[in-house]
DOLO-437387 format. One record per residue (C-alpha): x, y, z; residue in three letters. Coordinates in pm, whole numbers, plus 50000, padded with zeros to 5 digits. Each point is the difference from the previous one (the first is absolute). Layout:
! DOLO-437387
PT     x     y     z residuo
PT     X     Y     Z     ALA
...
! end
This chain:
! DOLO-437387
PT     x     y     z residuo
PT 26826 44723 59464     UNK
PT 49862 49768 50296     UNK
PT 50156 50094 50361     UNK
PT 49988 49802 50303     UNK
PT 49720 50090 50265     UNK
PT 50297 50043 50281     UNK
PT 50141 50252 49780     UNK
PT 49680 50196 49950     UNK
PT 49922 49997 50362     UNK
PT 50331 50065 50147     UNK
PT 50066 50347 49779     UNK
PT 49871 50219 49771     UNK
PT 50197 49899 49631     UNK
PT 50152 50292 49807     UNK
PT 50127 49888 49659     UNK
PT 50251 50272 49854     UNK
PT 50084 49979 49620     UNK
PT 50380 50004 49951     UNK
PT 50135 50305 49876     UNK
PT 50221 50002 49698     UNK
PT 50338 50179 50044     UNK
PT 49898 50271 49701     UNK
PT 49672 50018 50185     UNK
PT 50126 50079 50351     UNK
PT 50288 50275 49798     UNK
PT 49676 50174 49817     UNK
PT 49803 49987 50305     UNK
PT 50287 50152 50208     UNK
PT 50148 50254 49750     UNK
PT 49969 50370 50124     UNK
PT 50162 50187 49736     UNK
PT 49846 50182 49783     UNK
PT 50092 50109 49634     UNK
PT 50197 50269 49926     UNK
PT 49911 50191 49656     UNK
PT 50200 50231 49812     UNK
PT 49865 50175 49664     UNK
PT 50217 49986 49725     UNK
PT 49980 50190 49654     UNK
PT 49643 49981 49812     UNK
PT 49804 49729 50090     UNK
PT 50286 49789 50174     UNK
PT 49966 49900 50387     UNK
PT 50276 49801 50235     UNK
PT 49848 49767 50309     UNK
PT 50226 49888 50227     UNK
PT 49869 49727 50261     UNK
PT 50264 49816 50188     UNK
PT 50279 49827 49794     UNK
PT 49791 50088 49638     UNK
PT 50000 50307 49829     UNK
PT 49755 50005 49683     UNK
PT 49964 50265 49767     UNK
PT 49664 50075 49785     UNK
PT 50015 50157 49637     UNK
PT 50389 50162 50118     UNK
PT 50168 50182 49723     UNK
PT 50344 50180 49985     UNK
PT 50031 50166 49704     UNK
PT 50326 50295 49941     UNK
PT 49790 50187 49737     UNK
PT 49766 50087 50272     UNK
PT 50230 50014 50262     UNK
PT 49813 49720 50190     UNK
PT 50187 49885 50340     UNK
PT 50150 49713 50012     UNK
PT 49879 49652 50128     UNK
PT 50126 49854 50312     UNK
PT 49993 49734 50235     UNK
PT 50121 49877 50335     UNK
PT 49793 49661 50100     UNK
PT 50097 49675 49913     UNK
PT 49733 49937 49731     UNK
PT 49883 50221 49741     UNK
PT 49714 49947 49767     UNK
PT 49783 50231 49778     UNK
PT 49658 50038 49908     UNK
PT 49846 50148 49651     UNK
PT 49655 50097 49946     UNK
PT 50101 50010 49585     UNK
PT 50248 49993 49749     UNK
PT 50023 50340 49898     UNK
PT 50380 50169 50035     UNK
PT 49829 50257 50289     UNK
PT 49932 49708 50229     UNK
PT 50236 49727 49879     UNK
PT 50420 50112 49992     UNK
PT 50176 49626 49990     UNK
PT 50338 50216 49977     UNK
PT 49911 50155 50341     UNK
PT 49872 49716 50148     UNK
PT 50317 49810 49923     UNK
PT 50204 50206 50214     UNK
PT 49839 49904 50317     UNK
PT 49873 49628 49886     UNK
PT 50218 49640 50123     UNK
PT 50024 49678 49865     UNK
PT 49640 49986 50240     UNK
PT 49803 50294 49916     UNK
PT 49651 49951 49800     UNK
PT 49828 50233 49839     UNK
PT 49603 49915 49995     UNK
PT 49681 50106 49756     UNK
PT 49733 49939 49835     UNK
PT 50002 49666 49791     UNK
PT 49903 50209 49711     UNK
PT 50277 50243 49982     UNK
PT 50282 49666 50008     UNK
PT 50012 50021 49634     UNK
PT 50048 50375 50003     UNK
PT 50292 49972 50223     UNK
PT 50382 49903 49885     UNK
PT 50092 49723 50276     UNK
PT 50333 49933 49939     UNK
PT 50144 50223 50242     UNK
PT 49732 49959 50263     UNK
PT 49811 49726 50174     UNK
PT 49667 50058 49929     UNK
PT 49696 49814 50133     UNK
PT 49628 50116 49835     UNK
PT 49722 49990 50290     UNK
PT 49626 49951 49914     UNK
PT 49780 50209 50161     UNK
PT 49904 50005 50363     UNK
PT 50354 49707 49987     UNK
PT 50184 50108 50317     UNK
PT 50336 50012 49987     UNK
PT 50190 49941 50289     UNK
PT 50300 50240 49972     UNK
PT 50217 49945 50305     UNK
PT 49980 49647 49941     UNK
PT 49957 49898 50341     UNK
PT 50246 50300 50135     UNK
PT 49717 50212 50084     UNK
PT 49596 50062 49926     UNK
PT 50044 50225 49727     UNK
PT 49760 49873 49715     UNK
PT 49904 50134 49649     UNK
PT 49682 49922 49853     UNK
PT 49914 50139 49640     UNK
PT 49674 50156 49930     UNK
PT 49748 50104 49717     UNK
PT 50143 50364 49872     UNK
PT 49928 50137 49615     UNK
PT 50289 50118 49771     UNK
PT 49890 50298 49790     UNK
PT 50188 49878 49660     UNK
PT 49848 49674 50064     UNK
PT 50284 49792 50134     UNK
PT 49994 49739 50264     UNK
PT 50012 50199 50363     UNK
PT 49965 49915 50340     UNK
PT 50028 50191 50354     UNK
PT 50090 49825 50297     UNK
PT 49916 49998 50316     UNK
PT 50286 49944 50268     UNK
PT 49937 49903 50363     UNK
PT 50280 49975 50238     UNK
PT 50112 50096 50391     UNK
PT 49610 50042 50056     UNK
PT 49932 50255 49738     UNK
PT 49888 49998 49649     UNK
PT 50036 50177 49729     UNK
PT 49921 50045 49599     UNK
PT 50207 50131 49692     UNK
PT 49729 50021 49723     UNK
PT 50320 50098 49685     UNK
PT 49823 50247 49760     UNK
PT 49654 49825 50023     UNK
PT 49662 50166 49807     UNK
PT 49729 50027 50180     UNK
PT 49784 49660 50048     UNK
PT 49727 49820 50165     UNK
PT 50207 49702 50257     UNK
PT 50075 50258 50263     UNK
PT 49745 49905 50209     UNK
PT 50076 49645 49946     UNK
PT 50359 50075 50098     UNK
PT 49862 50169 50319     UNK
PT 49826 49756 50097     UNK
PT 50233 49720 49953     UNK
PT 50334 50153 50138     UNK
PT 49930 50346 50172     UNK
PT 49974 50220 50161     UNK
PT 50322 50145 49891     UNK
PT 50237 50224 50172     UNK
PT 50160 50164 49757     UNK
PT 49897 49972 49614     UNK
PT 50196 50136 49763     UNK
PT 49840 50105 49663     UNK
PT 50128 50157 49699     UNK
PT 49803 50363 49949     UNK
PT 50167 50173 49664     UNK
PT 49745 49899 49761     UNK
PT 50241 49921 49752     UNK
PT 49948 50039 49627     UNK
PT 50221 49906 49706     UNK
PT 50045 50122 49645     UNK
PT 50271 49815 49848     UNK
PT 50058 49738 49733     UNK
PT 49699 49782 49905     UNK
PT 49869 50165 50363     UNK
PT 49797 50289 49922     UNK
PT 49858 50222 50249     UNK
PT 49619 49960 50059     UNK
PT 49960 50208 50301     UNK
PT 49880 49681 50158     UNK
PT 50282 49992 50325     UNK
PT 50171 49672 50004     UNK
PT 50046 50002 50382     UNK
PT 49824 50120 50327     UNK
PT 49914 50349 50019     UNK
PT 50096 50217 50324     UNK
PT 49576 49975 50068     UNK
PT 49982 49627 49921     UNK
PT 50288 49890 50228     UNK
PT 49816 50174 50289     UNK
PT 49718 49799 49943     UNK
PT 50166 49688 49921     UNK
PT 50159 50022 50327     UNK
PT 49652 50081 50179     UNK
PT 49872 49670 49834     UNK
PT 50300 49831 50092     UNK
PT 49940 50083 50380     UNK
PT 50339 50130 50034     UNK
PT 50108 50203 50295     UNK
PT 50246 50197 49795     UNK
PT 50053 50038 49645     UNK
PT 50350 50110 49870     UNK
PT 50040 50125 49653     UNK
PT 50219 49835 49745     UNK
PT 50079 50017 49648     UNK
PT 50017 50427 49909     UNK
PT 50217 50308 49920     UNK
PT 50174 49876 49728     UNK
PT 49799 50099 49663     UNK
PT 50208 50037 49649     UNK
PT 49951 50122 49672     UNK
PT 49756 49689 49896     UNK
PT 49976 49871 50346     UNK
PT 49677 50213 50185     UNK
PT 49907 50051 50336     UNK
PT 49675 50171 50162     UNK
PT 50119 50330 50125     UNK
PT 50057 50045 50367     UNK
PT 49953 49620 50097     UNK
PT 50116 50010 50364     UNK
PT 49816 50335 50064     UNK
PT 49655 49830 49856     UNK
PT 50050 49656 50161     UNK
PT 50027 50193 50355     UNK
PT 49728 50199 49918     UNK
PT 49755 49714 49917     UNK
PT 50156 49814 50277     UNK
PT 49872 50252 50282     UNK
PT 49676 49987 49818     UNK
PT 49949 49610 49999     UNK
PT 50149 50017 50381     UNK
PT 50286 49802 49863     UNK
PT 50320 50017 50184     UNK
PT 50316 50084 49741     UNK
PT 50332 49898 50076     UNK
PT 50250 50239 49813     UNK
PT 50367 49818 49955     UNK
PT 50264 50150 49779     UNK
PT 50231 49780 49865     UNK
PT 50239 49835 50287     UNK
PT 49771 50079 50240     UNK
PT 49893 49725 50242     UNK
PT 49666 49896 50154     UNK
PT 50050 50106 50356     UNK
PT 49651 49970 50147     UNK
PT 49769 49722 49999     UNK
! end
């Protein structure tokens, strides 16, 4: 760009770049999220006029509350298939003609879509979820399924905080990487039962399929987090094992990795940041 002389001698130039309208509304927002903990593994974010739910079941057998919503916009988020972190019946009853429900590409063909807008993400894709309503985006992540299948967790940044949901991960080597590229976190929340399964073709090993109350404490040491809230325990069944006592251990290797545990019983909402 070549200016006059007069113009450089007269006054100092200050070139501002224009500022988009979603800019200056993301720039300017002051809310913060609200988060309630549903049943299991489920969470519900609310940010402005968008309420998003991650992994929400309602299921009558176990008495599971029911799903609700007040915004505008509703979408979902799944870190798998599996029926303890994907419900399509419950999610129907608080989905529009608008609402999406996001994962993993690899889990699309897993997932019956006739009901339900769904949109597969690569990872580290991020998804804008208020679609220009807010600055609530989604962005999947590497996480490892136990039985195999295609997983991911996400991490969720919104109202100036950020968060992760890691489903019923295993333990694995990209938390650093995750760390590193999105955190620090201030709340993870991390599945701690250990589960194991002996049922069907699935035979018990001893091997757990999912975080143990030890390895989530860790995990969310690694994952810089400045509190870690359990997910994904107290429901074990006659093929369907837990490790005993999961809160009780997680809080006890939490104090001794100086990791701060955030206990929330189902309804409960995040009231501190």
């Amino acid at each position: 760009m070549k200016l006059a002389a007069t113009t450089l001698l007269s006054a100092p130039l200050t070139l501002k770049p224009e500022t988009s309208s979603a800019q200056k509304f993301i720039s300017e927002n002051k809310k913060t999220m609200k988060i309630q903990k549903l049943n299991w593994a489920g969470i519900k974010i609310e940010l402005d006029e968008v309420t998003l739910f991650v992994d929400a079941t309602s299921y009558e057998a176990q008495k599971d509350m029911k799903l609700t919503a007040e915004t505008t916009y509703r979408h979902a988020l799944i870190t798998h298939h599996h029926p303890d972190h994907f419900d399509p019946a419950a999610l129907q009853t608080v989905f529009d003609k608008r609402s999406r429900l996001y994962c993993g590409e690899e889990s699309m063909s897993f997932l019956d879509q006739r009901e339900l807008r769904v949109h597969g993400k690569k990872l580290h894709q991020p998804v804008d979820v208020s679609l220009w309503t807010s600055d609530l985006v989604a962005i999947p992540v590497p996480a490892v399924d136990g039985f195999g299948h295609p997983q991911v967790s996400w991490v969720i940044r919104g109202g100036g905080k950020t968060i992760i949901h890691c489903g019923d991960t295993l333990w694995h080597g990209y938390w650093h990487d995750i760390a590193i590229a999105y955190g620090p976190f201030d709340i993870a929340f991390l599945p701690i039962n250990g589960a194991r399964i002996n049922n069907g073709k699935v035979i018990d090993t001893g091997i757990p399929a999912v975080l143990t109350p030890e390895q989530a404490a860790v995990a969310g040491k690694l994952l810089q987090a400045k509190r870690v809230c359990p997910i994904h325990y107290g429901r074990p069944g006659p093929t369907y094992f837990e490790v005993p006592n999961a809160e009780e251990n997680f809080l006890k290797f939490a104090r001794e990795r100086n990791v701060n545990a955030l206990l929330l019983r189902d309804g409960d909402h995040v009231t501190e940041w």
